[in-house]
VOPAGU-2260 file (C-alpha; in pm, 1 decimal, decimal comma):
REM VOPAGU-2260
SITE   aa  ch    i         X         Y         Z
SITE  UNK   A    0       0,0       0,0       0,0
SITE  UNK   A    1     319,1     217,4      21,3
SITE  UNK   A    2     242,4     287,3    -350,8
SITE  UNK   A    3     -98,1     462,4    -301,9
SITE  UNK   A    4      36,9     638,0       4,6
SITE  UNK   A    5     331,6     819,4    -210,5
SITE  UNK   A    6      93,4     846,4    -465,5
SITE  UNK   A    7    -149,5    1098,2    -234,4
SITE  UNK   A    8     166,5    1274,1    -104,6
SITE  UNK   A    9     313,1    1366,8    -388,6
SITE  UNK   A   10     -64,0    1450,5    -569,4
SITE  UNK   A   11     -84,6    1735,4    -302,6
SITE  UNK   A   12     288,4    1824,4    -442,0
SITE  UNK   A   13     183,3    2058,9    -765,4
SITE  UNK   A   14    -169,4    2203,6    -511,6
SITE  UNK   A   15     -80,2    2577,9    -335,0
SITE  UNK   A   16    -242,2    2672,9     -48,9
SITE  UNK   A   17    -487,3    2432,8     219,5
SITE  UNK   A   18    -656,6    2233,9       8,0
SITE  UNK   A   19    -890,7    1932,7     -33,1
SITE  UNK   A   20    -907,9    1635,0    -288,7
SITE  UNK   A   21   -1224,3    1451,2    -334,8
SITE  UNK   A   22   -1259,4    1144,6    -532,4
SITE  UNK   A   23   -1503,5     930,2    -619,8
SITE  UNK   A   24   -1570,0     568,3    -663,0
SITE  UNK   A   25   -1772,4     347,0    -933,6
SITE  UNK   A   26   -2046,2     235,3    -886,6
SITE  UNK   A   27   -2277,1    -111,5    -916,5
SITE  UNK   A   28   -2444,8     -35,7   -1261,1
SITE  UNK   A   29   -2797,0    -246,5   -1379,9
SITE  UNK   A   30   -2723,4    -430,9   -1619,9
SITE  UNK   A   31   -3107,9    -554,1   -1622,7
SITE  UNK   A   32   -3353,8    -567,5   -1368,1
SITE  UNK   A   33   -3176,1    -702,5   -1035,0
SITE  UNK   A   34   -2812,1    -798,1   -1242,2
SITE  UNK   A   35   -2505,7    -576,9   -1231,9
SITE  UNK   A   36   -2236,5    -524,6   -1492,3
SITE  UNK   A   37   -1910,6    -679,3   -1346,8
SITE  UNK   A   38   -1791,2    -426,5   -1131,3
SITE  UNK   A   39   -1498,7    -158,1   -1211,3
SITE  UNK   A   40   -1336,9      76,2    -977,4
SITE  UNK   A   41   -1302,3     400,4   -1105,6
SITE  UNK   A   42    -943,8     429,5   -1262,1
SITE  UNK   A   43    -815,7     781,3   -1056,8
SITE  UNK   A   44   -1009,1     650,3    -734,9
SITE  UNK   A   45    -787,1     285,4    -754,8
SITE  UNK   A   46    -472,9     475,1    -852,6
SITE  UNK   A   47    -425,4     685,9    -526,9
SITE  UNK   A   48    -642,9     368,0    -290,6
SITE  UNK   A   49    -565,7      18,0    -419,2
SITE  UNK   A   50    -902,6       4,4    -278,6
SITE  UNK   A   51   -1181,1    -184,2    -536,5
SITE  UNK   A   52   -1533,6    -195,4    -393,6
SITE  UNK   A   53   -1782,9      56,9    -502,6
SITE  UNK   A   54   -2010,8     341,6    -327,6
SITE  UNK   A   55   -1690,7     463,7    -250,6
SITE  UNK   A   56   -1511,4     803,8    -196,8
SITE  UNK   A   57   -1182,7     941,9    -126,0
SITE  UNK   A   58   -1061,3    1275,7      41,8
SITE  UNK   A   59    -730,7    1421,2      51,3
SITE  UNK   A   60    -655,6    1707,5     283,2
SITE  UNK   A   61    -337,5    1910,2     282,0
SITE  UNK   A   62    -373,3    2178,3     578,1
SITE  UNK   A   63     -65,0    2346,9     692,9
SITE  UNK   A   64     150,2    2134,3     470,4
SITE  UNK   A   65      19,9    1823,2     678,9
SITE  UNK   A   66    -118,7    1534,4     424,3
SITE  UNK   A   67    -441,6    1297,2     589,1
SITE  UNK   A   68    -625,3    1068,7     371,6
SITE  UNK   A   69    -977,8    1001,5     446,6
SITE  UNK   A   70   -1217,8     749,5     312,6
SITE  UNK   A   71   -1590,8     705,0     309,5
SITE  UNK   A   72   -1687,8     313,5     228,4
SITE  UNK   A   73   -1937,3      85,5     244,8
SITE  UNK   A   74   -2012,2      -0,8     629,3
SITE  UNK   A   75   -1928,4    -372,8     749,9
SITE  UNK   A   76   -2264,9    -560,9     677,0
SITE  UNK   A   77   -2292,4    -955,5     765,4
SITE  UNK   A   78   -2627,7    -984,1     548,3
SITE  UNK   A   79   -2494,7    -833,6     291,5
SITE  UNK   A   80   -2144,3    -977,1     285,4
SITE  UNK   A   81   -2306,0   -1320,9     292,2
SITE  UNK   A   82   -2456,4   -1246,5     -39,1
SITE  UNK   A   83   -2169,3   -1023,2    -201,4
SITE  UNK   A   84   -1836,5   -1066,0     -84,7
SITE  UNK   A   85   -1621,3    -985,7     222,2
SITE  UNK   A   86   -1615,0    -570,2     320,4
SITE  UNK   A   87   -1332,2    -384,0     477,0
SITE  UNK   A   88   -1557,6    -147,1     628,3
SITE  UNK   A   89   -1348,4     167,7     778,1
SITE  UNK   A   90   -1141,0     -33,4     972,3
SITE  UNK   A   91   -1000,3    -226,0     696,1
SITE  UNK   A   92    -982,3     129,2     479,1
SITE  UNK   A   93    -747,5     210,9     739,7
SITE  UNK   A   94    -551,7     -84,6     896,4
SITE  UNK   A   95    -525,7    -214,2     520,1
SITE  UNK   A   96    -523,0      90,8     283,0
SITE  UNK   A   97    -295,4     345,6     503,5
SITE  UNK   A   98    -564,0     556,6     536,6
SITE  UNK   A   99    -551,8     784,6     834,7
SITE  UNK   A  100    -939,2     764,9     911,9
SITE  UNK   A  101   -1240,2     595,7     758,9
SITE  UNK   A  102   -1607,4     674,7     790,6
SITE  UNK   A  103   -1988,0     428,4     663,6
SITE  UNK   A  104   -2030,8     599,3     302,5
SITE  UNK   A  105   -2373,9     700,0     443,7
SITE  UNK   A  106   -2210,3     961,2     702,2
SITE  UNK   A  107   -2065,4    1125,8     407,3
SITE  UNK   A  108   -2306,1    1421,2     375,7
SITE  UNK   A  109   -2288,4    1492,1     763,9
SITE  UNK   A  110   -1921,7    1492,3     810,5
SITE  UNK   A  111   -1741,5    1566,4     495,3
SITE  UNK   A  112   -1889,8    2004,7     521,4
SITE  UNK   A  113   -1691,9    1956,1     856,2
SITE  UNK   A  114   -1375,7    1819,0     765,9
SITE  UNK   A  115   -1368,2    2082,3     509,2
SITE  UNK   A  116   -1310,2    2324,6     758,7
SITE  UNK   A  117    -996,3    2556,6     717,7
SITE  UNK   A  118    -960,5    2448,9     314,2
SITE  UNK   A  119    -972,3    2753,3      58,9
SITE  UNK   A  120   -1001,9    2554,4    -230,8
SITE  UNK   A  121   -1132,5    2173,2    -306,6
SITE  UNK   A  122   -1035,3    1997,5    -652,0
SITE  UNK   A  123   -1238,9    1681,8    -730,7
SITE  UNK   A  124   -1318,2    1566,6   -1116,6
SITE  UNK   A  125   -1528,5    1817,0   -1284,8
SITE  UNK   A  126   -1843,5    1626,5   -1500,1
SITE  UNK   A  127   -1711,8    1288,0   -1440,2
SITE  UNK   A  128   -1947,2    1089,7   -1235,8
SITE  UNK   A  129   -2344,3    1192,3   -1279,5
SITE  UNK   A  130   -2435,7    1387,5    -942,2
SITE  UNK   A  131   -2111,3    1441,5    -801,4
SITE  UNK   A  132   -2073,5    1775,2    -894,0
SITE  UNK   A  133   -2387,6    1868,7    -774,3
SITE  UNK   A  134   -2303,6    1677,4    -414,8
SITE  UNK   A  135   -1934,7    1872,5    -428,4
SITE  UNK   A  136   -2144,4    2216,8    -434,8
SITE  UNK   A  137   -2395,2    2164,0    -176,2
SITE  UNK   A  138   -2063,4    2015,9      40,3
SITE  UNK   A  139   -1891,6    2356,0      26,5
SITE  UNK   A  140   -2204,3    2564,8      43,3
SITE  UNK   A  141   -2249,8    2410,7     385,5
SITE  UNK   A  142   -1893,8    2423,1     489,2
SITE  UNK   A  143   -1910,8    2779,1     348,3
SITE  UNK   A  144   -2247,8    2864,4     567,5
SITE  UNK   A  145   -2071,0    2703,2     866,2
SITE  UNK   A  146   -1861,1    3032,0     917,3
SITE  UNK   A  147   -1972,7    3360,6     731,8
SITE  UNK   A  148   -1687,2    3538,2     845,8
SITE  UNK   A  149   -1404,0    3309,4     683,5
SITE  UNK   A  150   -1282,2    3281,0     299,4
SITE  UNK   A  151   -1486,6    3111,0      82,3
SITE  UNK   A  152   -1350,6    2820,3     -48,0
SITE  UNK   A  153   -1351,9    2761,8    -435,2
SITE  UNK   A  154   -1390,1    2439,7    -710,2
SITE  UNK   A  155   -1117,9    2329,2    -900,4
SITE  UNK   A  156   -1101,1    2049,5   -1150,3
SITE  UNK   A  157    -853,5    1769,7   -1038,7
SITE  UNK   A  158    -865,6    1585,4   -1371,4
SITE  UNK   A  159    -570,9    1719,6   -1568,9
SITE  UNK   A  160    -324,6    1739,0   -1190,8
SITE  UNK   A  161    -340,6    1336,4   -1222,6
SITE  UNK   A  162    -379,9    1299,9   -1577,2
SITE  UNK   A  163     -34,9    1396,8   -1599,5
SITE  UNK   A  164      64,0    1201,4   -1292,2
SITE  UNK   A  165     -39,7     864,5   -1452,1
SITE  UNK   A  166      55,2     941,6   -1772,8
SITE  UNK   A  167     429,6     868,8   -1643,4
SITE  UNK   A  168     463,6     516,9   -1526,2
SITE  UNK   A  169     658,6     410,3   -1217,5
SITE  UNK   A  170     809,1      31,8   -1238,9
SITE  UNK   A  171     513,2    -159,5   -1056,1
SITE  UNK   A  172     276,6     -51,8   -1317,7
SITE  UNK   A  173     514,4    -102,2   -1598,8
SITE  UNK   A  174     543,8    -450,0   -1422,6
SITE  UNK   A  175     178,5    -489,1   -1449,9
SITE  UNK   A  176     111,9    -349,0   -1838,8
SITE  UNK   A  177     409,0    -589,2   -1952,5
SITE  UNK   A  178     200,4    -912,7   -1764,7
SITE  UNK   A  179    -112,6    -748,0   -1935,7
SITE  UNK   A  180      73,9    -741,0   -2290,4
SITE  UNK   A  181     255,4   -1086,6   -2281,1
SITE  UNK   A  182    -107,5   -1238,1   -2212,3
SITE  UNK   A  183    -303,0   -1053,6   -2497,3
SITE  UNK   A  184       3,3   -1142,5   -2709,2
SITE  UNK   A  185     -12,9   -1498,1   -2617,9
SITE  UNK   A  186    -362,7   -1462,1   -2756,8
SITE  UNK   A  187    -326,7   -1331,3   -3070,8
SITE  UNK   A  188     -52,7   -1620,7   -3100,9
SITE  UNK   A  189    -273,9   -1854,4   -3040,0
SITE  UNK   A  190    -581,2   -1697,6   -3244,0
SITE  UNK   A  191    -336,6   -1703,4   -3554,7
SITE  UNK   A  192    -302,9   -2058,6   -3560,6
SITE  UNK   A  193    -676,4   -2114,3   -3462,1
SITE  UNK   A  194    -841,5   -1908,8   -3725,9
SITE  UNK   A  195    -998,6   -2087,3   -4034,3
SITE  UNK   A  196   -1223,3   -1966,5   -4322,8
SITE  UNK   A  197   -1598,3   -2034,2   -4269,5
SITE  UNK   A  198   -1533,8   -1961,7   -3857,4
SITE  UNK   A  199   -1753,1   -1751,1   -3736,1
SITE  UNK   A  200   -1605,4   -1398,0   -3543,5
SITE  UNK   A  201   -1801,5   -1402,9   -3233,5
SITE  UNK   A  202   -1612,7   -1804,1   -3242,8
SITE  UNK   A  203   -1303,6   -1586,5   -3309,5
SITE  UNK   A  204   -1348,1   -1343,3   -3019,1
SITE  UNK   A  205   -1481,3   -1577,5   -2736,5
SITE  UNK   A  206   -1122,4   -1790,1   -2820,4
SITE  UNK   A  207    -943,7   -1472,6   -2779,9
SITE  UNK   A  208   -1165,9   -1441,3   -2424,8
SITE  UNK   A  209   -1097,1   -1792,0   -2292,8
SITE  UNK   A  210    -693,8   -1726,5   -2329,0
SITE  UNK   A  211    -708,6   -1366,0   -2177,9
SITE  UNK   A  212    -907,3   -1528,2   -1889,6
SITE  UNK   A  213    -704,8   -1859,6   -1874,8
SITE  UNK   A  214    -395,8   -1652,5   -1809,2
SITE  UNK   A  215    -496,8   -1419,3   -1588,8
SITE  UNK   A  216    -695,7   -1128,4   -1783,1
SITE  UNK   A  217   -1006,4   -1237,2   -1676,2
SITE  UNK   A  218   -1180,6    -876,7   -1884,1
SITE  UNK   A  219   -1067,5    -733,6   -2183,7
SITE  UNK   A  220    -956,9    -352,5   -2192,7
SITE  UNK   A  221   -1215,0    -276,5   -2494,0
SITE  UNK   A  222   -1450,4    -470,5   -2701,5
SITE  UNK   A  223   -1247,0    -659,1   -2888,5
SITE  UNK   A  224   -1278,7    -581,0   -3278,8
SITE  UNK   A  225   -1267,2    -887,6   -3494,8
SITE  UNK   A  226   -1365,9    -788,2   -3858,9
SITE  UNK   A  227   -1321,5    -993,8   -4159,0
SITE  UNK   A  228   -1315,5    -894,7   -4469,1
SITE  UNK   A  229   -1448,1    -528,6   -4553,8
SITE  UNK   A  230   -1576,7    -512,2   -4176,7
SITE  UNK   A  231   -1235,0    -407,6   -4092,9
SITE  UNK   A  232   -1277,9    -108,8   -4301,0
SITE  UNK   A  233   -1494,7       9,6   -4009,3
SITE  UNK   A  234   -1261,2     146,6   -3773,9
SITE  UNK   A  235   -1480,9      99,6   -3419,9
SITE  UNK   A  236   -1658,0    -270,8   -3573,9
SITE  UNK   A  237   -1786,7    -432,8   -3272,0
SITE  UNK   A  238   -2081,3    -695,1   -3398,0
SITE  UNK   A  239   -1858,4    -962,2   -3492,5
SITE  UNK   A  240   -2110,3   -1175,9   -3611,9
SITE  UNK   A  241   -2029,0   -1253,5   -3975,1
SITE  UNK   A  242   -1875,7   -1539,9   -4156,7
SITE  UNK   A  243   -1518,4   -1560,6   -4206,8
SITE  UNK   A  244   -1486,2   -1643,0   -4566,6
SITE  UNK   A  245   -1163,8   -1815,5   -4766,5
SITE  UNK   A  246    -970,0   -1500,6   -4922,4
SITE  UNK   A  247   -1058,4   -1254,9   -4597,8
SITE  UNK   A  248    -816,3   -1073,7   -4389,0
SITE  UNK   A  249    -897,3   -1080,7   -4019,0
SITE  UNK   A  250    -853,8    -705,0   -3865,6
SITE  UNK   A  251    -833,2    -839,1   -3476,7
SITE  UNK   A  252    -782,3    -523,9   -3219,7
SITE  UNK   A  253    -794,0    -696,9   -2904,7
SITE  UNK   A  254    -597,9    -654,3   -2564,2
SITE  UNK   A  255    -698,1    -754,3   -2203,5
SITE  UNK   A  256    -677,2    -577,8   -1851,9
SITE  UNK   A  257    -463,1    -715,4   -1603,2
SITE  UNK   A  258    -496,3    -605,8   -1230,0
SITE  UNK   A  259    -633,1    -256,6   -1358,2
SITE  UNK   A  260    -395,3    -208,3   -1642,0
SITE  UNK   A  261    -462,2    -231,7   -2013,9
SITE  UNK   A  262    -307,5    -374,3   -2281,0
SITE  UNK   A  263    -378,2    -333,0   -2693,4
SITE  UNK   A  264    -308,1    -542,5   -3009,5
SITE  UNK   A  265    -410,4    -506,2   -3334,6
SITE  UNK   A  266    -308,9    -791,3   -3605,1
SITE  UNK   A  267    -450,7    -847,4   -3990,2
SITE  UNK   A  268    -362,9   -1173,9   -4117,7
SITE  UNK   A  269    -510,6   -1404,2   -4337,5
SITE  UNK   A  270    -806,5   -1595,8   -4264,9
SITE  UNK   A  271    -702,9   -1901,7   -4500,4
SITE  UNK   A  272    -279,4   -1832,6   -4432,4
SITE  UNK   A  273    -197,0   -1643,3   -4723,7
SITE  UNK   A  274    -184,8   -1334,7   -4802,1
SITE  UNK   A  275    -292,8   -1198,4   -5166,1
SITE  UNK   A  276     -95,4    -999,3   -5372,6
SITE  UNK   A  277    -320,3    -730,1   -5331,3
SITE  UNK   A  278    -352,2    -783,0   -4923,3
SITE  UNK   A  279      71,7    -815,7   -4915,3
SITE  UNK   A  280     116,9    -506,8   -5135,4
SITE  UNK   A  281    -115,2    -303,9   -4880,5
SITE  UNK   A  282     -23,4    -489,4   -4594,2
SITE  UNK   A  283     337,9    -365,7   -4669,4
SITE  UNK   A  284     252,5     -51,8   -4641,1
SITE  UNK   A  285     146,6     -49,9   -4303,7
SITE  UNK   A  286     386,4    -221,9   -4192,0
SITE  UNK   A  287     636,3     -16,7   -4321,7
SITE  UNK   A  288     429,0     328,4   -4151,5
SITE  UNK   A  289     445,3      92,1   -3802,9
SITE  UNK   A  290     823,6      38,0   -3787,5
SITE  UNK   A  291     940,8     402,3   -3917,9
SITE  UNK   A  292     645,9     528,0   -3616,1
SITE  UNK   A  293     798,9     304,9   -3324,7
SITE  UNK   A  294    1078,6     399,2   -3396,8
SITE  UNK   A  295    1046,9     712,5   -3374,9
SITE  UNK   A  296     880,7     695,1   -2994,3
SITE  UNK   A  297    1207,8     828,1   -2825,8
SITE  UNK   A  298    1227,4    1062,8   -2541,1
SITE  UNK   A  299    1301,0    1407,4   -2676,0
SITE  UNK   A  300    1054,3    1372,5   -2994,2
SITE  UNK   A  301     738,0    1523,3   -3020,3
SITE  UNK   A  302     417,8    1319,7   -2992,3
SITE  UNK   A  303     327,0    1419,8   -3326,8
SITE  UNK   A  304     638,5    1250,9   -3487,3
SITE  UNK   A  305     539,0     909,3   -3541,7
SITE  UNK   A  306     163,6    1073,7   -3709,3
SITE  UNK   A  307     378,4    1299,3   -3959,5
SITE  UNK   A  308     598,8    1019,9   -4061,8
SITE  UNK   A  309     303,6     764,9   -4084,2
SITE  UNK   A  310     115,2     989,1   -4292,3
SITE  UNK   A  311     406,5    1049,9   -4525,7
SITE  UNK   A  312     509,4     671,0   -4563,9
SITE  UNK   A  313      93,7     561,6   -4642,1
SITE  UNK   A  314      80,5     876,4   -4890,2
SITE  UNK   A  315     396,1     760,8   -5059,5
SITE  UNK   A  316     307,5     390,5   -5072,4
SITE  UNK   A  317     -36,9     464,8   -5210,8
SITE  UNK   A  318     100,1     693,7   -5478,3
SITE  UNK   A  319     328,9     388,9   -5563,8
SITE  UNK   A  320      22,1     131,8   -5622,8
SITE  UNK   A  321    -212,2     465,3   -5816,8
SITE  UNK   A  322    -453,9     497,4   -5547,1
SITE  UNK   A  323    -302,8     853,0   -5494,6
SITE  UNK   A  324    -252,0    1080,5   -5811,7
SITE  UNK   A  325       8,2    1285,7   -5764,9
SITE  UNK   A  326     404,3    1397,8   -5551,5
SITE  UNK   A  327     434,2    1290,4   -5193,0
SITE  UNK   A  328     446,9    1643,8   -5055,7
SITE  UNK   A  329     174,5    1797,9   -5264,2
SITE  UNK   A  330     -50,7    1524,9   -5164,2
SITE  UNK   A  331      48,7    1454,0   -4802,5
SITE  UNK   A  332      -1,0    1850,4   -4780,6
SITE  UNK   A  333    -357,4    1827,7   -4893,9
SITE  UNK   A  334    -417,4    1518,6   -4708,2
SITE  UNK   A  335    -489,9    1299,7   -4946,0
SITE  UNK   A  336    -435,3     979,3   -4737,1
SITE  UNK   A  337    -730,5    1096,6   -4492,9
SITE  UNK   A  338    -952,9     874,7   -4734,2
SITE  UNK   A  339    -775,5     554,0   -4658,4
SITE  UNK   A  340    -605,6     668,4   -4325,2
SITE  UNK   A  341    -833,2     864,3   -4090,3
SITE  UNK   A  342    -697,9     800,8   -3739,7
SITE  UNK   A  343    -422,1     889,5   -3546,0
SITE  UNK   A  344    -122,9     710,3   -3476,9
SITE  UNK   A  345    -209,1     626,9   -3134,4
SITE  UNK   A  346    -279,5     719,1   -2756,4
SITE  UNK   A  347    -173,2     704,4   -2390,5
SITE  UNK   A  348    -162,3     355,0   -2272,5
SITE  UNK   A  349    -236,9     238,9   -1894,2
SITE  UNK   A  350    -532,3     166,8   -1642,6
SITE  UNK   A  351    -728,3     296,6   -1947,8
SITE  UNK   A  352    -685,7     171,8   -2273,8
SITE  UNK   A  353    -734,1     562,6   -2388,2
SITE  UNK   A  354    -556,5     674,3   -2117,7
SITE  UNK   A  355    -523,2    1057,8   -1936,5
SITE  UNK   A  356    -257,8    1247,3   -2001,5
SITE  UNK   A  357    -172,0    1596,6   -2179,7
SITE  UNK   A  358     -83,3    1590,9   -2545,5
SITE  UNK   A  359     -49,7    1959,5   -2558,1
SITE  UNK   A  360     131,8    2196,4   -2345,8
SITE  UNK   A  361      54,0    2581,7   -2389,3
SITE  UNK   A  362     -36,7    2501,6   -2745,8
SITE  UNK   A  363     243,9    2324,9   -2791,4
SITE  UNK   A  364     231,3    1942,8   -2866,3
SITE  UNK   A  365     423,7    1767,5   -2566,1
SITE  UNK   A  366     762,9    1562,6   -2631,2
SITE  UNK   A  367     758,6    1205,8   -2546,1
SITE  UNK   A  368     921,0    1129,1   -2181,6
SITE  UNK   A  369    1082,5     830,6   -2031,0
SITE  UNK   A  370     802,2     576,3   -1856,8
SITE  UNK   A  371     495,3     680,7   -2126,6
SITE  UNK   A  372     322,3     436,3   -2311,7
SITE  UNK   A  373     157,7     488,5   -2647,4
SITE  UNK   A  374       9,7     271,7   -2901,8
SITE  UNK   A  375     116,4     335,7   -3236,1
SITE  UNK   A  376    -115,6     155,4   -3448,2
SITE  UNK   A  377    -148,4     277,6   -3882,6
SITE  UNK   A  378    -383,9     132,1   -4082,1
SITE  UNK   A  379    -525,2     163,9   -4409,5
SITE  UNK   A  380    -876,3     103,6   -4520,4
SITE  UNK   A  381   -1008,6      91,9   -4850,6
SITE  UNK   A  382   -1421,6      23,0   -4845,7
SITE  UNK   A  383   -1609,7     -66,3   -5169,3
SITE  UNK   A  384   -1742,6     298,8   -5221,8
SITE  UNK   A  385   -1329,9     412,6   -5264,4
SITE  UNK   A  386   -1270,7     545,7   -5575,7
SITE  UNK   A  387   -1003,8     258,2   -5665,7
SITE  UNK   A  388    -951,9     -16,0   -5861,5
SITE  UNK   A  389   -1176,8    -275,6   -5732,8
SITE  UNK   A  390    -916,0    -549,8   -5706,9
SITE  UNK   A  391    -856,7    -279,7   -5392,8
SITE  UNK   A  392   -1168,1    -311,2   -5242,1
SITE  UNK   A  393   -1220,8    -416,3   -4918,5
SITE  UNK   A  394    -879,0    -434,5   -4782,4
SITE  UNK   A  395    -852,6    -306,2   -4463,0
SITE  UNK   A  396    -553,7    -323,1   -4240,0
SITE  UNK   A  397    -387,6    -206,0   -3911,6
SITE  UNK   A  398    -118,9    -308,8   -3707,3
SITE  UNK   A  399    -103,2    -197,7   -3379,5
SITE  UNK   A  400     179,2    -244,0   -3100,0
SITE  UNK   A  401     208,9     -85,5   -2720,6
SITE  UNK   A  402     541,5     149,5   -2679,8
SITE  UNK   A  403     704,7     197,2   -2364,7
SITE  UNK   A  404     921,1     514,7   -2371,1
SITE  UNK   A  405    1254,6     464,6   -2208,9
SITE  UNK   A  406    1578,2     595,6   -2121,9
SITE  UNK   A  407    1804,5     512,4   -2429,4
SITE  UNK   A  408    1516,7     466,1   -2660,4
SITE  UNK   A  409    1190,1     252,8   -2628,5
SITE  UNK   A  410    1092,6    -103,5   -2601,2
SITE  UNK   A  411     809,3    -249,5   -2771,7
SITE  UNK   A  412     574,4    -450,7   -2524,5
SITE  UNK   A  413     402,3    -651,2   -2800,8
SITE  UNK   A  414     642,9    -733,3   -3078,1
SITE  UNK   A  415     632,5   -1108,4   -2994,5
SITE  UNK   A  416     340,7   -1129,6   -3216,4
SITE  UNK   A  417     473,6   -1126,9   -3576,8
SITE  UNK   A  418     433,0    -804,2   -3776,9
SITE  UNK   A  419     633,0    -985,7   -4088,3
SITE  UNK   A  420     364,3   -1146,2   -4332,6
SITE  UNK   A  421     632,4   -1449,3   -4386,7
SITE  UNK   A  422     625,1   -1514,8   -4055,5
SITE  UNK   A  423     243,8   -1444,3   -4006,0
SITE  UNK   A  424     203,4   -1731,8   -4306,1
SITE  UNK   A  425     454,5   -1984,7   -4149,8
SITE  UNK   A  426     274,9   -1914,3   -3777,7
SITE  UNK   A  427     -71,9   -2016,9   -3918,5
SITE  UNK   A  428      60,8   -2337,0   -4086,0
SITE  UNK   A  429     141,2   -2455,3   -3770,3
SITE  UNK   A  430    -189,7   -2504,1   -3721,1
């Protein structure tokens, strides 16, 4: 629990003044009538806790440069644990969690105005959780009416102070992400010598389900995308309910979370274990945009290097095969690869698969730092309403690897899943 403790220390770092943090929990959402969604702790609320049951909130006060975490939980129940699951109650929140004092969650309204007391300013997550801001307000109205004569304390949003917090990642949750990555790896390993034509995808994603959860990644990070054929060319395809037929590619973006950390593949191979020419000229492409990119994920580089150089390595390859009329620069300048290649490069990486974190900085675009992790994931889609030859046609393609920015350079998390169509081909005869 040392982690979480450091972790509300140095929060309070960055904030001036006496100030207060409050944090909320998830919460138990319907799914229908009397079942629940599996339950997920809010990603902010586990990353300064460790603590993972819901109705929960946390409170960080820094008065007179002395730190004291508070929580408010759900109160130790015997009925109720019977039926759910074992509580910590406040007691545990503090004996267990290094919390300095604990309350029921339903004593939250009555005390929390109180221990505001002395505080000029309380940060909590603007608009994140319905009602909260609306609880936050009528908290500091009554700590405000408590004592007309002292300051009134103001709002502050607390997202962006730990967005940049996680978005650098210490060595336990590097620890964690690698675990996540080597299982979803292990998947698409195994998926690639699985995979025939006339499969179903929902067949295709409940294997990829059985070996996240066999190893240890019990939930994936995302619904996994598993789109055959011209599916692929839609980028956020999620039905995967269609026939896998002899001559498709199979666009599979799939990753699993691990202990609270994501993970996030994407692999096109083909469905029968051979690429065609058309698929291998394309797929070439991509693969060419994905090296040039991850390589270029290197502390001191902007964020916006690896999208420049993708852009300019799919607008040059397509001008190669005629899809593109025209010079690289000319074309690249007017964007001419938007029509096959809509997307960025990639995103922040950790307990969310789109994880928090700045990309700008005073209207500057950040430089990549030592412990981020990006995707960096090109793709190229060509539906059958592109103005193409049709032996193009729906071909679509990504490849997608996790990048851990490090000292000398970067290390990809994912690259023991073949990128290399000749070893993609010799993987699947395995089979």
């Amino acid at each position: 629990m040392k982690i979480y403790e450091e972790r509300r220390l140095k929060l309070t770092e960055n904030l001036s003044g006496d100030i207060a943090v409050i944090i909320p929990g998830s919460v138990l959402a319907n799914r229908s009538n009397d079942t629940a969604y599996p339950f997920r702790q809010d990603s902010n609320f586990y990353y300064l806790s460790g603590f993972n049951e819901p109705d929960s909130t946390l409170m960080i006060i820094n008065k007179s440069g002395k730190t004291n975490s508070i929580g408010f939980v759900p109160k130790k129940d015997k009925l109720k644990e019977i039926w759910d699951g074992f509580r910590h109650g406040p007691e545990g929140m503090k004996s267990d969690f290094g919390f300095n004092d604990a309350f029921n969650n339903d004593e939250i309204d009555e005390l929390l105005p109180d221990l505001l007391d002395g505080v000029s300013c309380v940060y909590y997550p603007f608009g994140k959780v319905e009602g909260f801001d609306q609880k936050v307000i009528k908290w500091t109205k009554k700590a405000n009416s408590k004592d007309r004569h002292s300051k009134k304390m103001e709002i502050a949003d607390i997202s962006k102070v730990i967005g940049n917090k996680r978005l650098i990642k210490d060595s336990s949750e590097i620890n964690i992400i690698e675990k996540a990555c080597k299982i979803s790896a292990n998947a698409h390993l195994e998926a690639m010598k699985f995979v025939k034509p006339g499969m179903n995808e929902a067949e295709v994603e409940a294997f990829y389900l059985y070996e996240f959860a066999k190893n240890g990644g019990r939930f994936p990070a995302y619904n996994p995308i598993v789109a055959s054929g011209e599916n692929a060319c839609v980028l956020h395809y999620v039905e995967n309910n269609q026939v896998i037929n002899d001559g498709d590619l199979l666009l599979v973006d799939a990753g699993c979370e691990y202990e609270m950390y994501a993970s996030d593949i994407t692999r096109t191979f083909p469905a029968n274990g051979k690429f065609s020419d058309e698929q291998l000229q394309i797929y070439n492409i991509v693969l060419e945009a994905q090296k040039a990119s991850v390589d270029a994920v290197r502390k001191g580089n902007g964020v916006m290097d690896p999208q420049t150089i993708s852009e300019k390595v799919i607008t040059e390859g397509l001008i190669d095969l005629g899809i593109i009329k025209g010079n690289l620069e000319e074309e690249h300048e007017k964007g001419s690869f938007k029509d096959f290649y809509m997307h960025k490069i990639g995103h922040w990486m950790g307990m969310d698969v789109h994880d928090v974190g700045d990309y700008m900085h005073e209207g500057e675009f950040i430089k990549f730092d030592e412990g981020m992790i990006t995707t960096i994931e090109p793709g190229i889609y060509i539906s059958s309403t592109s103005d193409v030859d049709d032996k193009w046609k729906g071909i679509g393609i990504r490849i997608e690897d996790d990048v851990l920015v490090t000292k000398d350079g970067n290390k990809n998390l994912t690259d023991t899943v073949p990128t290399d169509p000749a070893e993609i081909e010799s993987l699947m005869q395995e089979s």
